[in-house]
Steps between C-alpha positions, in 0.01 A plus 500: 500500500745757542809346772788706643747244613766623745802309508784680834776287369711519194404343184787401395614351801353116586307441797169344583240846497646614181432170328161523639376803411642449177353140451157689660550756230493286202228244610289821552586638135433157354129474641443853334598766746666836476828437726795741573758446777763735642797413640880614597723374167874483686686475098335773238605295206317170629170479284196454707139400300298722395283525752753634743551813627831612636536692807883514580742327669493331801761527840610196707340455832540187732149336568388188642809290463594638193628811268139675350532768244231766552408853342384750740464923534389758366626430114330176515186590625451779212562250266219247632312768537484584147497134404122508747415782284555437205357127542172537574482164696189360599704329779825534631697175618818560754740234588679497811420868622664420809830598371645794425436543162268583191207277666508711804522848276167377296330471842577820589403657121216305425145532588234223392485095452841394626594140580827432622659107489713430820800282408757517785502298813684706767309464889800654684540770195662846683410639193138464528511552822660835508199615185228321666293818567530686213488148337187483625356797449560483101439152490130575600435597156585171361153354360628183467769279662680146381823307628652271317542258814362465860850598653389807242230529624578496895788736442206783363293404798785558762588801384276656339164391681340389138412233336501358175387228227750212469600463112792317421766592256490346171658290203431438143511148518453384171855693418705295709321191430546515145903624568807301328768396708859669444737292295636239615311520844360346732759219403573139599656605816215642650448912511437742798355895400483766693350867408502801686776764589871337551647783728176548742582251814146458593437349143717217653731429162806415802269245691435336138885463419574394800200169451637504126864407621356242754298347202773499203685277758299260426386606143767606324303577195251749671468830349365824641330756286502857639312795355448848642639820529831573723847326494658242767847502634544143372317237378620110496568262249157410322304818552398703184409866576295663270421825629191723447300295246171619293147370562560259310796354575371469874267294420745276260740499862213340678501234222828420500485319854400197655434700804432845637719657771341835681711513837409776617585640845168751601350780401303361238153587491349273217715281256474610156797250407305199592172572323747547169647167594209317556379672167785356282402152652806471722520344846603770781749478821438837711574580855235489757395827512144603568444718173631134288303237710171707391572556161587080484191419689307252310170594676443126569826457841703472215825724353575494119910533611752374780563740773871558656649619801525878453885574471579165541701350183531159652117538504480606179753234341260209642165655343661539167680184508156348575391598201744461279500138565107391480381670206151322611494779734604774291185382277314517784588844575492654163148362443424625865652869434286519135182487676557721728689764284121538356383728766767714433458547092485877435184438318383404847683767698429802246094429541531511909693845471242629206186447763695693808542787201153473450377515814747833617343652157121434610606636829606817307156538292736468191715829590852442358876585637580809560808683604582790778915534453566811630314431834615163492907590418469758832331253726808221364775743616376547862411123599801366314766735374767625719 
């Protein structure tokens, strides 16, 4: 099969839907199919794979908590135009064409099986609310629909007045699980981690320092690992910053602790850092947001990690300090968390998203992608161009 991937953020900029559709991208080419994915590429000297195609840079817009980088106009939506063309894609996959951005453009352009993965959860979004007509209206040509989450999923239904299959984000498991710790880590003092983007606040690295300092009190050995992209104003005594790391190294990060910290402050709509942890076989303290508790569910009343206090470092001290301290229980929890990291294996996920392309193909009689850019480009610069 023949799979046009659309990715509306950066490639070479880390976040959760890029690492999907590029984890989607190679589990697809590894089971046999034709894959190519287009996406903004912020640095022209940073190599991308091969199956990659480059469609500019990307601007900073504010969105959902957060700084998103998105391509959008007219110069974009020639060149995903001729990327549809020249194709030939028996199906089309979009992710997050709510924003602003190339996902949005190939809705406009493209004509045939399209299936479009909802990643953000946003209920009180202006944004959407402001494009929920024309939203609407292009979204109707969708022939398939998945979320990543139920909070996904509600946020399409409030909006948007559709609904859509409920398939998770995934993890290759068997890469974190078979990942070497860093040297010299975790240590005999006992070793906190932490992954995710140092200067965005919800990410909650400032709610994590302040439960580090509370817990070095009393552990004066305790270390804190912290990898990901963006630089802090100042870091105490026994915390080792390692900036943005490769693939690989993540998963080494995640092996290099006795426990997993994801304090996060909202706006999450999955967890992609806790399905890695529980991958690498490592025991997981996260704040009690919705989006976590579901992804920890055990499917039996239980939770494969300890919940916190949202914001609360106090909170967050006593949960890790739990842990740290009965390594029964952090047993407990990494046997708990590889069981129910299964589910999530892209092997798994890859197969559910293969039989929603299959089914927006049949309803297609087998017609393929095509592309309408000059009609398209017009109808882009009256709805959303000043």
């Amino acid at each position: 099969m023949r799979v046009g991937l659309v990715s509306p953020y950066p490639w070479d900029v880390p976040g959760g839907v890029v690492a999907h559709v590029r984890d989607l991208a190679e589990t697809l080419i590894g089971n046999g199919h034709d894959v190519s994915v287009i996406t903004p590429v912020d640095d022209e000297d940073s190599p991308v794979p091969p199956y990659v195609v480059r469609a500019g840079r990307s601007v900073p817009v504010p969105f959902n908590g957060s700084v998103s980088r998105l391509a959008f106009g007219p110069v974009s939506a020639t060149r995903v135009g001729r990327w549809i063309r020249e194709g030939d894609f028996d199906v089309l996959h979009v992710h997050s064409p709510e924003t602003l951005s190339l996902s949005l453009l190939a809705v406009f352009i493209a004509r045939g099986p399209i299936v479009a993965t909802f990643h953000a959860a946003n209920p009180r979004s202006r944004v959407l609310a402001m494009m929920q007509s024309p939203l609407q209206v292009r979204l109707e040509k969708l022939s398939g629909r998945i979320a990543v989450s139920p909070a996904a999923r509600k946020t399409i239904v409030e909006h948007l007045g559709a609904d859509a299959v409920l398939i998770p984000n995934g993890v290759h498991a068997a890469r974190y699980a078979d990942a070497e710790p860093l040297p010299g880590w975790p240590g005999d003092g006992g070793a906190l981690a932490f992954v995710g983007r140092v200067d965005e606040p919800r990410k909650g690295l400032d709610v994590l320092l302040g439960a580090f300092a509370r817990l070095r009190a009393d552990r004066p050995g305790l270390r804190l690992l912290v990898a990901g992209p963006g630089e802090h104003d100042e870091l105490p005594a026994g915390v080792t910053a390692l900036g943005l790391v490769s693939e690989a190294d993540k998963a080494r990060v995640y092996k290099s602790a006795d426990v997993f910290v994801a304090p996060n402050t909202g706006g999450e709509s999955f967890g992609i850092v806790l399905l890695e942890a529980m991958a690498a076989g490592t025991p997981i303290v996260a704040s009690d947001l919705d989006a976590f508790r579901r992804v920890l569910d055990g499917g039996d009343g239980t939770l494969a990690g300890e919940l916190a206090k949202v914001g609360d470092a106090a909170s967050l001290a006593a949960a890790c300090g739990a842990l740290l301290d009965v390594p029964a229980r952090r047993e407990a929890l990494r046997e708990r968390g590889r069981r129910v990291v299964r589910q999530y294996d892209w092997s798994v996920v890859a197969t559910e998203v293969m039989h929603v392309y299959e089914t927006a193909i049949a309803g297609h009689h087998g017609g393929r992608v095509v592309a309408d850019t000059d009609n398209a480009i017009a109808e882009v610069e009256r709805q959303f161009l000043p």
